[in-house]
N, C-alpha and C positions, 0 to 999 in steps of 0.2 A: 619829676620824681626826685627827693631827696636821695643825698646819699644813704641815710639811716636806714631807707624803705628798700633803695637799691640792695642793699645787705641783705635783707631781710627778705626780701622776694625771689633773690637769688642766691643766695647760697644761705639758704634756713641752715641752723641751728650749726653751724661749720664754723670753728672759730677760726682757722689757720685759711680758711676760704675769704671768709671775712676779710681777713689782715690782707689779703688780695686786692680786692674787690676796692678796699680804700684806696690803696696805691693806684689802682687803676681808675679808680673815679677822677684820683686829684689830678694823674695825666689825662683823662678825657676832658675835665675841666680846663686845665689850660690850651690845649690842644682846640676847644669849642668857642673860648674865649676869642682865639686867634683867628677864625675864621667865620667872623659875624656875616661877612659879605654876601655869604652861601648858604644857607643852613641843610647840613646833611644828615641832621638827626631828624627833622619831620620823617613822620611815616605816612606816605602813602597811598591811600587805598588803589588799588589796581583794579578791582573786579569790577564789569562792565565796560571795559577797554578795550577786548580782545585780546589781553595780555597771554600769550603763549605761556608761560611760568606759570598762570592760573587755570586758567582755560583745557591745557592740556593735561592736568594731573588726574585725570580717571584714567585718561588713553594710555597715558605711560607709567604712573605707578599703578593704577586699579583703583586709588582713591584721593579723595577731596581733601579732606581735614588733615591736611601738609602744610608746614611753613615752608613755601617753595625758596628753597637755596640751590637753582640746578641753573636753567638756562642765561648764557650768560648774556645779560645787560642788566641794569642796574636801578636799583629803588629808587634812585635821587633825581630831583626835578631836574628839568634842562635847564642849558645856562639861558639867562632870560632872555640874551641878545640874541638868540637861535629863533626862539619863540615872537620875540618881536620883530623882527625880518621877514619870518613866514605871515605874519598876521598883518604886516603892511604890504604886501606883496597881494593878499588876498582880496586883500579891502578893496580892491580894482575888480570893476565889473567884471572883465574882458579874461577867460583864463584860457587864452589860443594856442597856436601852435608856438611854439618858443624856442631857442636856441642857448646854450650856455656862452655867457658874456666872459670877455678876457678877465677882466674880474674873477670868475671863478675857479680857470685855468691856471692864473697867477695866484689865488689866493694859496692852492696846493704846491706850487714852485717854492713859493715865499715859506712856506711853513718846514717844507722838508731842508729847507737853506735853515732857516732860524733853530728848529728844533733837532736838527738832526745834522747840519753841514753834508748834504745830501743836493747837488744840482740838479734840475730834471733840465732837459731843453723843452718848450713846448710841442716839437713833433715826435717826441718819447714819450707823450702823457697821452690816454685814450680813456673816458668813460668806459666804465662794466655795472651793469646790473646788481651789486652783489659780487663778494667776493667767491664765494662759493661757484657762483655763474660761471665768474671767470675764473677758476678752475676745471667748470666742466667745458667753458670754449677753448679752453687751451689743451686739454684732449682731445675735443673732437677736432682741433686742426691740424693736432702737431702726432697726431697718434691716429694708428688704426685699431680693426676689431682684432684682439687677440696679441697685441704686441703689450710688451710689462711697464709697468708705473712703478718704481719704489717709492714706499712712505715707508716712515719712522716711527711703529707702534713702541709706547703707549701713545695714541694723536688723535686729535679730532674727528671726531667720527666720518662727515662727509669726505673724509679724504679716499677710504676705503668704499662707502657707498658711492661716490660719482664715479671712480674707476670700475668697480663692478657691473653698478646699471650701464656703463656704455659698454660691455662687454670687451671690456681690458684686461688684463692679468695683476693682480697685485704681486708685488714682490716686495718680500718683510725685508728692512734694516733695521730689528729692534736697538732700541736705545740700551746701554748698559747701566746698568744700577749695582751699587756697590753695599746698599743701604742707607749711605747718607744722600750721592750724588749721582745724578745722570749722566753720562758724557754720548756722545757718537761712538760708533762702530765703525772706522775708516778701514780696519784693515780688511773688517766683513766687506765695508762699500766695495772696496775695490775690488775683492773675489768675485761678490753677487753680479758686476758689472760686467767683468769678466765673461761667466758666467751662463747669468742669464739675457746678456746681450738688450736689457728696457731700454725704451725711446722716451722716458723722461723720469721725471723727479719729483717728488712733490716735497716742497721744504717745509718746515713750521718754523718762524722767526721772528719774536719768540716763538718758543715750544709752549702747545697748548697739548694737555690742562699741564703740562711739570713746569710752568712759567720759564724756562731759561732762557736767557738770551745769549745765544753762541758768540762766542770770540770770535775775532776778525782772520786768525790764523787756522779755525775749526774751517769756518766757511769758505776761505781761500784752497782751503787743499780738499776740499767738498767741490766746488766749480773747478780747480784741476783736472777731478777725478773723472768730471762728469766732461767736459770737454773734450776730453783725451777718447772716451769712448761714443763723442756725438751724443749725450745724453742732456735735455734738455731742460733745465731746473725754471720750475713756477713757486716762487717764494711767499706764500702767504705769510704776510707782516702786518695782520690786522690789530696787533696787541701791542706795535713796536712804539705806538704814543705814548706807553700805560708803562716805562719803564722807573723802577723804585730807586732812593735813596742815591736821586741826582746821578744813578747811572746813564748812560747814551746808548742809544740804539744804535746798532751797528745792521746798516740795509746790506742784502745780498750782494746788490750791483756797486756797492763803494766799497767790495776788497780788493780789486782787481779786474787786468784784462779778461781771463779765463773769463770770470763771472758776468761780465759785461756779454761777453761770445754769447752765454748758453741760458740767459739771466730773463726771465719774467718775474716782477715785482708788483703784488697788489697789497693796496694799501685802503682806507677807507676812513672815514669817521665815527665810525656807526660807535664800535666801541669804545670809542676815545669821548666822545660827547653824548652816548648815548640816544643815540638816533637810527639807530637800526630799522626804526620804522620809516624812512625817509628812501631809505635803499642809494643810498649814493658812496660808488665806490671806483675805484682806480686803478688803472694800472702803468707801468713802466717798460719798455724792451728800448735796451741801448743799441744793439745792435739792428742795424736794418739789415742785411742779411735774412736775420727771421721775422723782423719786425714789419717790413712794406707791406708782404703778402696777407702778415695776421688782420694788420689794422684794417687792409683794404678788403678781408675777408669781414671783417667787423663791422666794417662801416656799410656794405653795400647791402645784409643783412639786419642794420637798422640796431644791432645788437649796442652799437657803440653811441646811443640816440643820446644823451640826456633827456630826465624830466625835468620838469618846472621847479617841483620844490623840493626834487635833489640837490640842485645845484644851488638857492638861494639857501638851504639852510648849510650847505658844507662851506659856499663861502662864507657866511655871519657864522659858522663855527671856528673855520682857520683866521677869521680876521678879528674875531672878539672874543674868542672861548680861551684865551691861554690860563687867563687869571683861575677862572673856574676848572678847569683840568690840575691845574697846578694845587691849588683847594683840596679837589677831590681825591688824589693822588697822596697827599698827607694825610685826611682821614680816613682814606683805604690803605695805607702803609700802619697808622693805628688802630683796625680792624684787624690785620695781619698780629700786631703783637699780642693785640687781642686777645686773639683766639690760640695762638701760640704758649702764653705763658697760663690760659685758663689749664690745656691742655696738658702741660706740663706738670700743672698741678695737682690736678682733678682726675685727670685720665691714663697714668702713664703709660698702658699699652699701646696707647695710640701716637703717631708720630708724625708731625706736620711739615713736609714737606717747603720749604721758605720756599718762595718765588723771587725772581730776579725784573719782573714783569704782570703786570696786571692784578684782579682783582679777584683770581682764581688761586684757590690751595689743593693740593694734589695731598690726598691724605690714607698714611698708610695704617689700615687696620689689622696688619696681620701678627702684633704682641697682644693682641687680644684670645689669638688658637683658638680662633672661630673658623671655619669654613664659610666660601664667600656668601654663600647664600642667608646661614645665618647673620652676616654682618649687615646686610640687604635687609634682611626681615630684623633686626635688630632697630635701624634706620627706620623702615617703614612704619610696622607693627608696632614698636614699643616708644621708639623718640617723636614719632610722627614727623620725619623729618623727609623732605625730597631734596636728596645729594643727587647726582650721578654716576650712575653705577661705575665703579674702574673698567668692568671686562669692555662696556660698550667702546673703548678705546683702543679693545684689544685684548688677546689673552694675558696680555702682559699686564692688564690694568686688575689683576685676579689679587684680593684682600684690598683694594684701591677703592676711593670715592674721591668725587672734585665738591667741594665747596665753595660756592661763589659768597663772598664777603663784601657785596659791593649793596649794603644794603644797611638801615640804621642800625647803631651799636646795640642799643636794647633790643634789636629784635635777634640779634648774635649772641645778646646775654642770656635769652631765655633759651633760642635753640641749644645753647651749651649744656645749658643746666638739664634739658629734656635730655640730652645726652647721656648726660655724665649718670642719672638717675637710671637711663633706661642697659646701659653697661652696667652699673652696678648689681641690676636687679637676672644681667643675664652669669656674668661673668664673676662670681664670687669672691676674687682672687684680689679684685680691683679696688 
């Protein structure tokens, strides 16, 4: 597509739109230029995959003809060296029973050293299914029926469904919001703690969908609090690779002793290389103390098994994906501006939430003086668009949708414009 046609197909007859549209062509063009290696502009096709994002949009919105922007992983092909690892791997007759090789053990050592100055020792690292999994095995061994879990709404949904299906108590620490920024609730933590007396924690690090990534001084007197009361923190850090603008992820277990004490760390590739189909994910516990009984609890249940080609594709991911993460992480940081300055432009009731992490935007629609439903049926009925509703986060996620942006720039140009058209034609004012 030219730029002229780019104009022209997305922002018809808008001149001040237009005079956008070029600035942002001539930085997509250099930005495109620079990363020949990868091409993260191809689009596609998904359907006949079994792609959850396609597959599911009757179950969850009601209907098809959605440009799915909801479940999060990503349009972009895998890095090739992932793909050609699994494909030589296969080419062998023989696909038996198997073991994960120190190879794959050390590829996860070496990455959290390189990428994060993160030590693991090899009998602190244990396979998990899924990181989800392993939040719901570390309820069911660290926790009984009926004792409380704090999470942090607005938060990833499973966090609230696996403590519920195992019949556990949730117990809210809503995040505070100011309108511009999120922070923690410590002084709540330490009441609720108090309190309602939970046996553990469920952290998000980063915070999923509001992207942040906590400071080191948030998290250290977060592991105080939780120590001090035996309270036991499982740190989901499945986004902590996807960190923006040369920031460093800051892991639970590297603020301190406290955190080390009361510290479960899972971590994964799925989202960092997009492989989530692969199911290969990880965990951390410094402490043996809590750590002997889990693993030997894990391991004697077979939980803590590796497959075949979890483990080949997470090591050819930590041992050759850097270039391509690194890629992809600047032309999802140019999807972010993206859609930030369209936004700015075009929409001003709407207000986009930056992320400090990943390929998710946390987006507030409530200068729109919709009610949330109408912003839902705004989304569905009129943009044709599948977001993720905010509430499913939480009550707190009420005028809220998440965005995943990790998908070609033209297909973010047009959802905007279906946007901007379908606001226009509800909300007069815009």
């Amino acid at each position: 597509m030219s730029k002229a046609d780019a104009d022209s197909a997305i922002f018809p007859g808008e001149s001040a739109a237009n005079l956008l549209m070029s600035k942002l062509w001539t930085i997509f063009a250099q930005t495109t230029d620079t990363m020949a290696q990868y091409n993260f502009d191809c689009i596609i096709d998904r359907h006949g995959t079994s792609a959850v994002k396609i597959d599911r949009l009757d179950r969850v919105f009601g209907r098809h003809d959605l440009t799915p922007l909801w479940i999060a992983d990503l349009d972009f092909a895998v890095c090739p060296e992932i793909t050609a690892a699994l494909q030589a791997r296969l080419n062998h007759p023989v696909l038996g029973y198997s073991e994960a090789s120190d190879g794959y053990w050390n590829s996860i050592i070496d990455w959290n050293i390189r990428r994060h100055n993160f030590r693991i020792a090899r009998e602190e690292l244990a396979f998990i299914p899924g990181v989800v999994k392993g939040i719901a095995l570390a309820v069911n061994y660290f926790t009984r029926e009926g004792d409380g879990i704090v999470i942090q709404p607005p938060v990833y949904t499973p966090f609230r469904t696996v403590v519920e299906g195992n019949r556990r108590r949730v117990v809210e620490n809503p995040l505070l919001f100011d309108g511009e920024r999120y922070t923690m609730d410590l002084d709540g933590l330490a009441a609720l703690l108090e309190a309602e007396k939970p046996r553990m924690m469920i952290l998000c690090n980063p915070h999923n969908p509001i992207g942040i990534q906590w400071d080191a001084d948030t998290l250290a007197r977060l592991a105080a609090l939780c120590r001090k009361h035996n309270v036991v923190v499982v740190s989901d850090e499945i986004h902590g690779d996807l960190m923006l603008d040369g920031r460093r992820h800051i892991p639970f277990l590297s603020v301190g002793d406290d955190a080390r004490a009361v510290g479960v760390m899972l971590g994964a590739p799925s989202k960092t290389f997009n492989i989530p189909g692969l199911v290969s994910s990880w965990m951390v516990v410094k402490n043996p103390e809590i750590r002997d009984g889990f693993y030997n609890w894990l391991e004697v249940n077979e939980f803590s098994s590796p497959v075949l080609i979890s483990t080949i594709g997470a090591e050819a991911a930590y041992n050759n994906g850097e270039a391509w993460l690194d890629q992809m992480l600047t032309y999802v940081r140019g999807n972010i501006d993206f859609v930030s300055d369209y936004v700015a432009r075009n929409i001003p009731g709407l207000k986009v939430i930056l992320p400090e992490a990943s390929f998710l935007l946390w987006l507030d629609f409530r200068g729109l003086k919709l009610c949330h439903r109408e912003v839902m049926d705004l989304l569905l009925d009129k943009a044709h668009l599948a977001l993720n509703d905010g509430t499913m986060f939480g009550s707190q996620g009420d005028g809220f949708a998440r965005l995943n942006v990790g998908t070609p720039r033209c297909v973010l140009a047009q959802a905007l414009e279906s946007l901007r058209v379908a606001v226009c034609s509800t909300c007069k004012t815009v």
